[in-house]
Backbone as CSV, one residue per row, in Angstrom:
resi,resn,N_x,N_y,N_z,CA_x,CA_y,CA_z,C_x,C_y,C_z
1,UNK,-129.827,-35.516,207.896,-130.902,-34.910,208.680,-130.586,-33.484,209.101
2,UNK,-129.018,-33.187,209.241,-129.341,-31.640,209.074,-130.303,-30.691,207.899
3,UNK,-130.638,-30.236,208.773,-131.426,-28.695,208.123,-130.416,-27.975,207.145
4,UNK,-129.180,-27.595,207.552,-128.781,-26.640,206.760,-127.955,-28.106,205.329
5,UNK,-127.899,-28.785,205.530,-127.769,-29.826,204.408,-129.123,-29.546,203.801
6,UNK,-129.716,-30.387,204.474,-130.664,-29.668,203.072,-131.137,-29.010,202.657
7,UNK,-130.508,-27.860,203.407,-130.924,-26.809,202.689,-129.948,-26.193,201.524
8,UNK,-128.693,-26.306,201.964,-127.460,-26.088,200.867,-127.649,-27.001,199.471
9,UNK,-128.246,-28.284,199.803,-128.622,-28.820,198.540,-129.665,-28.461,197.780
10,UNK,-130.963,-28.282,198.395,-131.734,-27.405,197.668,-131.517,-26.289,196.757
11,UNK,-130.372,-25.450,197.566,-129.795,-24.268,196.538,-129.289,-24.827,195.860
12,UNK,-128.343,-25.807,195.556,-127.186,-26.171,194.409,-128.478,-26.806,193.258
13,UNK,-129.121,-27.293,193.760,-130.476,-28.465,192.552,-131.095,-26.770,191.991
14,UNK,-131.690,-25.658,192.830,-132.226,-24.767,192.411,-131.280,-24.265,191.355
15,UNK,-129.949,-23.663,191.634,-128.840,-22.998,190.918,-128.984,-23.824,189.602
16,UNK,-128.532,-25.146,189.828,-128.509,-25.785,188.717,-129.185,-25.810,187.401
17,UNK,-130.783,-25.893,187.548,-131.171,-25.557,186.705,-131.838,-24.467,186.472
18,UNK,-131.135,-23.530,187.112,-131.571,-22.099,186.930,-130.430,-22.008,185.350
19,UNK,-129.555,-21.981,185.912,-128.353,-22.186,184.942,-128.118,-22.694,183.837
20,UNK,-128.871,-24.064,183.645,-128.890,-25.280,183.138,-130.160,-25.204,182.388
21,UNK,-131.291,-24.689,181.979,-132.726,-24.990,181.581,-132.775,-25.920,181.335
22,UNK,-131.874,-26.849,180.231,-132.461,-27.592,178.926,-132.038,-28.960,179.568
23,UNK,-130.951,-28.968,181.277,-131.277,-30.304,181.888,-132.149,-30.932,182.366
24,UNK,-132.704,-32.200,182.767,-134.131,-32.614,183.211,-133.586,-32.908,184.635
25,UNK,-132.552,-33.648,185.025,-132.287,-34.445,185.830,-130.810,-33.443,187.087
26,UNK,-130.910,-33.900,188.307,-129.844,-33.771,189.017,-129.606,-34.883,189.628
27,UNK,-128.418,-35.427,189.965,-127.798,-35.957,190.423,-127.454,-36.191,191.869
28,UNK,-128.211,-36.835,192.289,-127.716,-37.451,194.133,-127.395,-38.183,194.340
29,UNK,-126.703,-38.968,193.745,-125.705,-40.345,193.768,-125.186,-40.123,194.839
30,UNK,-124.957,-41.271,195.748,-124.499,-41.878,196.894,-122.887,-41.734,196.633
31,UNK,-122.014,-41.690,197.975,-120.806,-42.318,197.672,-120.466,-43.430,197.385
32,UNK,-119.456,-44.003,196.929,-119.198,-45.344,196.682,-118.656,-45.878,197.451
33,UNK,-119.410,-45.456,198.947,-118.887,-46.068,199.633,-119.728,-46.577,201.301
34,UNK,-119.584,-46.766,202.403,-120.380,-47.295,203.762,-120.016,-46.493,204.827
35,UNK,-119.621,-45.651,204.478,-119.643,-44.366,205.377,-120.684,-43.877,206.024
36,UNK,-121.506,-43.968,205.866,-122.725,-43.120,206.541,-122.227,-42.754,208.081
37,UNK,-123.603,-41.503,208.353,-123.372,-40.194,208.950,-123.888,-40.955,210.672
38,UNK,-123.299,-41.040,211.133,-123.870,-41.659,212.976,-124.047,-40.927,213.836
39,UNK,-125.035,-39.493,213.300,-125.271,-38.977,215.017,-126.905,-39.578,215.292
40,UNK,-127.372,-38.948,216.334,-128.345,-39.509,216.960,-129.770,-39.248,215.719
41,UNK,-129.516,-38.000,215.279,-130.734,-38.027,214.461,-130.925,-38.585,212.977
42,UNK,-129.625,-39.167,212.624,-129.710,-39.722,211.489,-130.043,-40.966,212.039
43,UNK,-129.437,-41.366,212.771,-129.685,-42.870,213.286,-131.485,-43.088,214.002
44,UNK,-131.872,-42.253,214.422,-133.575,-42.227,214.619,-134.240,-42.668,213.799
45,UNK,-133.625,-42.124,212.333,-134.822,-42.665,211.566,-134.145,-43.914,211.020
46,UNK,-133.408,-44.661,211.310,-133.184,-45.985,210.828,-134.126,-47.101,212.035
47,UNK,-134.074,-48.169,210.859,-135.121,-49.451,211.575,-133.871,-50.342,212.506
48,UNK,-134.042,-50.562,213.876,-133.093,-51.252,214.148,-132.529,-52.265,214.182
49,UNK,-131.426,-52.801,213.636,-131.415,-53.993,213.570,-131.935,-54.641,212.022
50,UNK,-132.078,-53.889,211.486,-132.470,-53.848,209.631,-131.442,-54.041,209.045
51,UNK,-131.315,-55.535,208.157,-130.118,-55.806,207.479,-130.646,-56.258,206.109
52,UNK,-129.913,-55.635,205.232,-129.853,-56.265,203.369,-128.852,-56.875,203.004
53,UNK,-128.563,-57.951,202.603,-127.352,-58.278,202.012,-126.223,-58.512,203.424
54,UNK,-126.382,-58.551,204.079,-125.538,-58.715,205.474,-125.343,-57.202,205.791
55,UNK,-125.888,-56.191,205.639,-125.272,-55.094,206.124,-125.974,-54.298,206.428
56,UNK,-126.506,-53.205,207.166,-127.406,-52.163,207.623,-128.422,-51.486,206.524
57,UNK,-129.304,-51.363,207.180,-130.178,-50.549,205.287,-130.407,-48.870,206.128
58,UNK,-129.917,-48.147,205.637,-129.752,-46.810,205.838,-131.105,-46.012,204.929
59,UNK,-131.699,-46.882,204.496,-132.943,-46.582,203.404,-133.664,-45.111,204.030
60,UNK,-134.537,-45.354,204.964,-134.934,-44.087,205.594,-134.203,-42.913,205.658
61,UNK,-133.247,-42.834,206.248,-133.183,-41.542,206.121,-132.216,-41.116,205.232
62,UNK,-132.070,-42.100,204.324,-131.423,-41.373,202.910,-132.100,-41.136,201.803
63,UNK,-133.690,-41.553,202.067,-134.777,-41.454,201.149,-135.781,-40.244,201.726
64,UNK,-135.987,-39.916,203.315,-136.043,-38.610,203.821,-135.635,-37.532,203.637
65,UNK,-134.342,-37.290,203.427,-133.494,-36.473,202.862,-133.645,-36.038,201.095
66,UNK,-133.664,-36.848,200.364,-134.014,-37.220,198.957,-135.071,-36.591,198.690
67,UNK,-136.247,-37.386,199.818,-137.641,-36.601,199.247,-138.009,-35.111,199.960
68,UNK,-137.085,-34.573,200.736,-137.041,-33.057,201.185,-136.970,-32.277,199.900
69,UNK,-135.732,-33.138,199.247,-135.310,-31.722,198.447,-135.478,-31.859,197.420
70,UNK,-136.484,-33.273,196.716,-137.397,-33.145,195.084,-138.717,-32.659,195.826
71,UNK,-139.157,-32.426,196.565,-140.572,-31.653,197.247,-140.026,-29.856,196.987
72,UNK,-138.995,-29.785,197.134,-138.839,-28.036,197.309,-138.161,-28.339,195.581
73,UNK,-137.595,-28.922,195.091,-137.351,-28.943,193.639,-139.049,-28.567,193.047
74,UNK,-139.782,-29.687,193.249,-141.049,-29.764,192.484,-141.484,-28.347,192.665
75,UNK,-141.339,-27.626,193.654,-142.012,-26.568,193.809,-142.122,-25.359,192.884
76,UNK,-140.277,-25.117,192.923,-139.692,-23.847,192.371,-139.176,-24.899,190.889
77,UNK,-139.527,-25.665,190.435,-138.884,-26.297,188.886,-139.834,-27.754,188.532
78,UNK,-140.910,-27.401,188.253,-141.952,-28.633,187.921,-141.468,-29.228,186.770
79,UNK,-141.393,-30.007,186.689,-140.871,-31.025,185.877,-139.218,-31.511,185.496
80,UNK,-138.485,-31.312,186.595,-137.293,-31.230,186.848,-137.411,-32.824,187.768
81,UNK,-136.146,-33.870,187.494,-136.146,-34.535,188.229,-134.826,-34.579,189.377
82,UNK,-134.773,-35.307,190.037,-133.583,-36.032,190.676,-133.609,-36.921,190.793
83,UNK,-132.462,-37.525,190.620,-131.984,-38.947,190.466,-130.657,-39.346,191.647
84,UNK,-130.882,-40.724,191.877,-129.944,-41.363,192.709,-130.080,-42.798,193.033
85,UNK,-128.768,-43.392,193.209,-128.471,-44.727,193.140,-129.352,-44.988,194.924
86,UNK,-130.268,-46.738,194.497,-130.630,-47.870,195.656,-128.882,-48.736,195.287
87,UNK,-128.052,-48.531,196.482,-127.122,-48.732,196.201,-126.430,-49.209,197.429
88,UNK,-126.200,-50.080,197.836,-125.174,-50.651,199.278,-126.130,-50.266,200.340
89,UNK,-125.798,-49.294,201.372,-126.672,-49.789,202.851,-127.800,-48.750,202.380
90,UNK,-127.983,-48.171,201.028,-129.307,-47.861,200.946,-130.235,-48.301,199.510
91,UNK,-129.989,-49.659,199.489,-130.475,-50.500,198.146,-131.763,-50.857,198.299
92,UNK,-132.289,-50.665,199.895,-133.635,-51.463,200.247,-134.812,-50.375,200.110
93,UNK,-135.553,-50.495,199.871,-136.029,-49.095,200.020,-137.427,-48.866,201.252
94,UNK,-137.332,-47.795,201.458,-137.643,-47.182,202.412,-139.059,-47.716,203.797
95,UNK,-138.944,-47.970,204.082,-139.966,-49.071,205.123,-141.159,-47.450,205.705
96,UNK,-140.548,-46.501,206.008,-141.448,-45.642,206.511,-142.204,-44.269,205.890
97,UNK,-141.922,-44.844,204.529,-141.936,-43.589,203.517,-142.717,-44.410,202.749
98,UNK,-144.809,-44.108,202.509,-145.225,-44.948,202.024,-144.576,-44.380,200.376
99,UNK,-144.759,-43.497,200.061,-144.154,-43.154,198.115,-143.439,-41.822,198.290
100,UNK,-141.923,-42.408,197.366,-141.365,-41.188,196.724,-142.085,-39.798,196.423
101,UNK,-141.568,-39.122,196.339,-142.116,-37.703,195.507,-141.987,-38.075,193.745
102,UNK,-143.106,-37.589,193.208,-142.932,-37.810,191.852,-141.787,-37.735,191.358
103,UNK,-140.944,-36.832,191.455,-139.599,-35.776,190.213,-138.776,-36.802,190.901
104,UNK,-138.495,-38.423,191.498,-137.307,-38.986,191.792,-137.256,-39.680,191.071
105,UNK,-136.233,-40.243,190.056,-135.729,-41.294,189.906,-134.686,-42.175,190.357
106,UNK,-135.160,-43.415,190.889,-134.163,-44.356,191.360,-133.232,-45.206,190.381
107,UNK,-132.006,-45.453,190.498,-131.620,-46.618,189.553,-130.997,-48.171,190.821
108,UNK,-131.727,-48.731,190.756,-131.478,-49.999,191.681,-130.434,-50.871,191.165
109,UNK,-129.063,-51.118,191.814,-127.728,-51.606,191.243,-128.444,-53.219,191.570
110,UNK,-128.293,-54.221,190.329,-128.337,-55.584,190.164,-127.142,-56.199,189.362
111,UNK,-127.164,-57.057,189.442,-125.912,-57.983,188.740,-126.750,-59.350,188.278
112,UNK,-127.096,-58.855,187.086,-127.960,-59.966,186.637,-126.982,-61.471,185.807
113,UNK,-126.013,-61.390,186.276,-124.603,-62.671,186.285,-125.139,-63.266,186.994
114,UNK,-125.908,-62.965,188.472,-125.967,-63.621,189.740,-127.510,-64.624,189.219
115,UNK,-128.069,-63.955,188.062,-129.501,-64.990,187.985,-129.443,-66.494,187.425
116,UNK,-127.633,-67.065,187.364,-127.979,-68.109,187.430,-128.621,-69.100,188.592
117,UNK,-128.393,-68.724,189.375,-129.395,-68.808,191.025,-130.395,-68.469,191.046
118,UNK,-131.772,-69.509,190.730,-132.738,-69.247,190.915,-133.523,-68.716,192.192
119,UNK,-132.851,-68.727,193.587,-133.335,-67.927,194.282,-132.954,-66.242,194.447
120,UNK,-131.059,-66.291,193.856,-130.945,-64.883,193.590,-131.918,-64.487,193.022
121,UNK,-131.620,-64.805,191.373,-133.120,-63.915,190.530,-134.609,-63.971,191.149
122,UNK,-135.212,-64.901,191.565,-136.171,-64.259,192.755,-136.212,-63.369,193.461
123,UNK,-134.833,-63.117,194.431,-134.744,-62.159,195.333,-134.667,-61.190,194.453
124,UNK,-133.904,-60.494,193.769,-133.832,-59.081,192.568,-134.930,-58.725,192.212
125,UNK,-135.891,-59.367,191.550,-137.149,-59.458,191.138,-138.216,-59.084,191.832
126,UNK,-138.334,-59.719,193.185,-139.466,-59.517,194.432,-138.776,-57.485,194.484
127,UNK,-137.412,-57.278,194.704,-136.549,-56.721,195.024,-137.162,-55.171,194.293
128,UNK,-136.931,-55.537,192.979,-137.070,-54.396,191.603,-138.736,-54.289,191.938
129,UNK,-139.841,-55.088,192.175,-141.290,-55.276,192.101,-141.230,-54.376,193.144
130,UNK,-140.957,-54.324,194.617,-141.592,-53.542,195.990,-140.518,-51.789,195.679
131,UNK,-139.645,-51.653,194.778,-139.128,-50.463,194.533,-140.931,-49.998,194.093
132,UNK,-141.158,-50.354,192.439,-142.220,-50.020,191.729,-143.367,-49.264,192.780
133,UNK,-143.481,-50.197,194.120,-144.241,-49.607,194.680,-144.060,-48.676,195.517
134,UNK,-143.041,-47.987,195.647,-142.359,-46.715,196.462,-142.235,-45.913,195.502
135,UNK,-141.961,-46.028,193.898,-141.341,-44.766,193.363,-141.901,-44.904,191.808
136,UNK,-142.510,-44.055,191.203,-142.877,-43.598,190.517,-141.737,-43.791,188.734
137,UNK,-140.702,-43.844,188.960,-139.325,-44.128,188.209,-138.766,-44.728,188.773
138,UNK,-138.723,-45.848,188.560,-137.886,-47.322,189.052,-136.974,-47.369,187.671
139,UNK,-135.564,-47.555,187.544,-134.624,-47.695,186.974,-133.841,-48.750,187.465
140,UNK,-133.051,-49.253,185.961,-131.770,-50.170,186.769,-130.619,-50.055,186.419
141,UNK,-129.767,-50.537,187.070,-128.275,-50.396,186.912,-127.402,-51.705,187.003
142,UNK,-127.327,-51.811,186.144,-126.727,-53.510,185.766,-124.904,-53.369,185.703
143,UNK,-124.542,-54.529,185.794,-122.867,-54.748,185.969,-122.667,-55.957,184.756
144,UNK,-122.179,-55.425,183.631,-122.204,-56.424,182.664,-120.964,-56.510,182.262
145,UNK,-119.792,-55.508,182.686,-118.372,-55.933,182.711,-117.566,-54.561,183.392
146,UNK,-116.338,-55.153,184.087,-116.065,-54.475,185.091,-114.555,-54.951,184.996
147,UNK,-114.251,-55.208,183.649,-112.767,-55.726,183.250,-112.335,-56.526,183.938
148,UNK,-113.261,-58.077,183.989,-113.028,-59.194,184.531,-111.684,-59.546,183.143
149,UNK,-111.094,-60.595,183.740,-110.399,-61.067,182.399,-111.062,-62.634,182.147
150,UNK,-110.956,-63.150,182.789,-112.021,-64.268,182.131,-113.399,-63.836,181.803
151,UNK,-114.199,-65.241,180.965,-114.790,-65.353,180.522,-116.214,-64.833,181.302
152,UNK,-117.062,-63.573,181.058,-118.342,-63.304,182.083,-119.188,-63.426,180.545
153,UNK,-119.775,-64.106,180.197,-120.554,-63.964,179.232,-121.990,-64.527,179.618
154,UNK,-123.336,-63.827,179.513,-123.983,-64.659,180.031,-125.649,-63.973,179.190
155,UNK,-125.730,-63.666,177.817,-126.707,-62.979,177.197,-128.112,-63.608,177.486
156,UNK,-127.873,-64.799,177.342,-129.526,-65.343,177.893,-130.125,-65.264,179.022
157,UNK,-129.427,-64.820,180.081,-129.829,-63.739,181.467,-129.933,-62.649,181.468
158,UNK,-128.984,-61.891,180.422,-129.710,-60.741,179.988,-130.977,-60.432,179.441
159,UNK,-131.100,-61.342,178.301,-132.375,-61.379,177.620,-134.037,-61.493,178.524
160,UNK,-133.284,-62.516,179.045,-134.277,-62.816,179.897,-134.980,-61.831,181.370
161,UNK,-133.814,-61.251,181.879,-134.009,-59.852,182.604,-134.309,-58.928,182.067
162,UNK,-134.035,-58.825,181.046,-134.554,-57.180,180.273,-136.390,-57.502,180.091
163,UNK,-136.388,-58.880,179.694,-138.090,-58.927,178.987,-138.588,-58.654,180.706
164,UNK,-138.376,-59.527,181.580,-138.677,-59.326,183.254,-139.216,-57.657,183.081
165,UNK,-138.080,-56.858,183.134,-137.824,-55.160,183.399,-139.310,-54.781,182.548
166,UNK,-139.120,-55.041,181.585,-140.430,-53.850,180.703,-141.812,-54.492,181.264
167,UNK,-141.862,-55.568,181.614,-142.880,-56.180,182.427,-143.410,-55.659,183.931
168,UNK,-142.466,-55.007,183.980,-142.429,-53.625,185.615,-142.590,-52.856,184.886
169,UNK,-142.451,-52.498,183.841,-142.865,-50.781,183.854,-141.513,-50.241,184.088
170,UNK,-139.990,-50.087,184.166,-139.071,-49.812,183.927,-138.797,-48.885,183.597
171,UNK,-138.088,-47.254,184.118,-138.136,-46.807,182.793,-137.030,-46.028,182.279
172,UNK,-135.717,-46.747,182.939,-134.634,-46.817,182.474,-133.637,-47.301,182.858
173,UNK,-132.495,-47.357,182.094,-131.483,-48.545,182.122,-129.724,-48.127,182.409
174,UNK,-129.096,-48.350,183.035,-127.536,-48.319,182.709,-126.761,-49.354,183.087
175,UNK,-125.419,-49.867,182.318,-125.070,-50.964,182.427,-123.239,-50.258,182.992
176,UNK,-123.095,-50.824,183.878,-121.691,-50.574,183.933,-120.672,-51.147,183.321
177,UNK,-119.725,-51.026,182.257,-119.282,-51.356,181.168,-117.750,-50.933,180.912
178,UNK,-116.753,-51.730,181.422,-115.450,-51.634,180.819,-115.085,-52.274,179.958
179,UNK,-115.191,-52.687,178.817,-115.165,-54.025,178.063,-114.082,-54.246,177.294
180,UNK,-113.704,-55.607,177.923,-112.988,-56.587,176.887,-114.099,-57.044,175.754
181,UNK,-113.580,-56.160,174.726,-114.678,-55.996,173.363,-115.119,-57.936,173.226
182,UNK,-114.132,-58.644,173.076,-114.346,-59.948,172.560,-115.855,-60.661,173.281
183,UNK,-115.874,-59.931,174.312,-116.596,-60.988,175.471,-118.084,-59.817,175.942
184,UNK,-117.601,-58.850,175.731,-118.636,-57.974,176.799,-119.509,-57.244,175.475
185,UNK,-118.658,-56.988,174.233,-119.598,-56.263,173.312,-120.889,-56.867,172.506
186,UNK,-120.515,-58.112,172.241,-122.229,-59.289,172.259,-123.449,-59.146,172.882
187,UNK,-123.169,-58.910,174.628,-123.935,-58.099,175.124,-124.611,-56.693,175.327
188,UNK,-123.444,-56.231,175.114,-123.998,-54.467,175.157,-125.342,-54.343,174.003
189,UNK,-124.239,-55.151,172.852,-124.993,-54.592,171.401,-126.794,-54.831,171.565
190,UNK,-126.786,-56.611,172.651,-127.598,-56.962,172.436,-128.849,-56.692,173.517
191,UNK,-128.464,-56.059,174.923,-128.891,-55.494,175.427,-129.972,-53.980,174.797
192,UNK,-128.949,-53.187,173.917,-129.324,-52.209,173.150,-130.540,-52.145,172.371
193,UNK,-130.305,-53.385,171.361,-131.775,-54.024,170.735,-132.279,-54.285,172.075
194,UNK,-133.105,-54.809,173.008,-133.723,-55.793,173.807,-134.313,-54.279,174.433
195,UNK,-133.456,-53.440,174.833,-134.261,-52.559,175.649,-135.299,-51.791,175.170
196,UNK,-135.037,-51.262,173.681,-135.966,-50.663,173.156,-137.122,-51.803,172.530
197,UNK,-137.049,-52.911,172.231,-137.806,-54.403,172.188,-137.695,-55.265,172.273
198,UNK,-138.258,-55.228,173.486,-137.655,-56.841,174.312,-138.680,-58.152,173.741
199,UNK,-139.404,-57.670,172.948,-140.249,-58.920,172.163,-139.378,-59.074,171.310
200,UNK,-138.104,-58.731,170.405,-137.221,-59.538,169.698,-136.605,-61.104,170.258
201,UNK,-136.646,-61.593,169.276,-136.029,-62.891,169.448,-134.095,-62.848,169.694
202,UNK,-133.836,-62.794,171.012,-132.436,-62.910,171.401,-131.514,-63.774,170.752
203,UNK,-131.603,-65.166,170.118,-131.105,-65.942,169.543,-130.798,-65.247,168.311
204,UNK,-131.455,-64.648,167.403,-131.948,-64.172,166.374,-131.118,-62.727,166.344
205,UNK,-130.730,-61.985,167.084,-130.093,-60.765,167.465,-128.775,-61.562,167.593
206,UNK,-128.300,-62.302,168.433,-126.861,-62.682,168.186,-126.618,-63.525,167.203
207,UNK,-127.190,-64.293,166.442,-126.844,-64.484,164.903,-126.456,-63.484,163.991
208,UNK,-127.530,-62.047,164.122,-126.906,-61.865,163.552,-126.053,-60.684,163.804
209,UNK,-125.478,-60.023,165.262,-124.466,-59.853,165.259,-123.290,-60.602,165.099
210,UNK,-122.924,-62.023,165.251,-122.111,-62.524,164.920,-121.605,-62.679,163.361
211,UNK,-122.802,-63.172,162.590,-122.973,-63.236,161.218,-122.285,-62.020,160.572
212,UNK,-122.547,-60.751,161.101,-122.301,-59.662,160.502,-121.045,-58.867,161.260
């Protein structure tokens, strides 16, 4: 909620693609971490007593901030976006902000491992659906290996989430990916097919990556 924050960011997004023409996108990724900022005016615009996942949703005024500085982006660089992770205490999105500014894209972190739980995958789903209605570029960000050493294999939740995604209107994807090739590359490959057509037959895609 400082002013001169956002205003120093405004210059760096302006610089950027002053510099940059032929990029579309900047980068406002969150830390990776629960730090957030506790003086009185950041904390104003939070809902009180607002919890996701057991933990505070910082949504407001990290989506206030966000849409300051793709509003002065849009201005001086039309068709320029910014991008940034729905990610830990700001995964929920925004309760007092009826819509994003066009030029944002969100990528909403899911772990679609967790949809063997039919009320998880409900919750993600309701979850990914009320983004759609805040933001204009709803994206996701999936965890499909993270150099587990056992066995995480789970393609028919993939399959099945990806057809979900293009059914929102989706309109893009990243998977976080350290892979133990044996176990995690079945998926990637098959993710790959599925995103660009998710009307392929999944069974039919790992035949014949295996086959071949």
């Amino acid at each position: 909620t400082n002013p001169e924050v956002i205003d120093i960011t405004i210059q760096a997004v302006r610089r950027y693609f002053d510099e940059t023409p032929e990029a579309h996108c900047f980068s406002l990724g969150m830390n990776d971490n629960r730090n957030f900022c506790q003086c009185e005016t950041c904390r104003a615009l939070d809902i009180p007593g607002l919890v996701f996942r057991d933990h505070p949703v910082y949504s407001d005024r990290w989506f206030t901030y966000i849409n300051a500085v793709a509003g002065a982006l849009q201005a001086s660089h039309p068709g320029k976006f910014v991008g940034c992770l729905a990610y830990l205490n700001v995964e929920a999105p925004p309760r007092r902000i009826d819509r994003l500014e066009p030029n944002i894209a969100i990528y909403l972190t899911q772990d679609s491992s967790q949809h063997l739980d039919p009320e998880y995958r409900y919750k993600d789903r309701e979850f990914i659906r009320s983004w759609t209605e805040k933001c204009d570029h709803v994206c996701k960000y999936d965890y499909y290996g993270l150099e587990w050493m056992i066995p995480r294999y789970f393609p028919g939740l993939i399959a099945d989430d990806i057809k979900f995604q293009h059914t929102l209107g989706v309109k893009g994807f990243y998977a976080e990916a350290y892979p133990h090739w044996s176990g995690f590359g079945p998926q990637i490959w098959l993710a790959s097919k599925l995103w660009w057509d998710a009307n392929q037959d999944p069974e039919a895609l790992m035949d014949e990556f295996f086959g071949r």
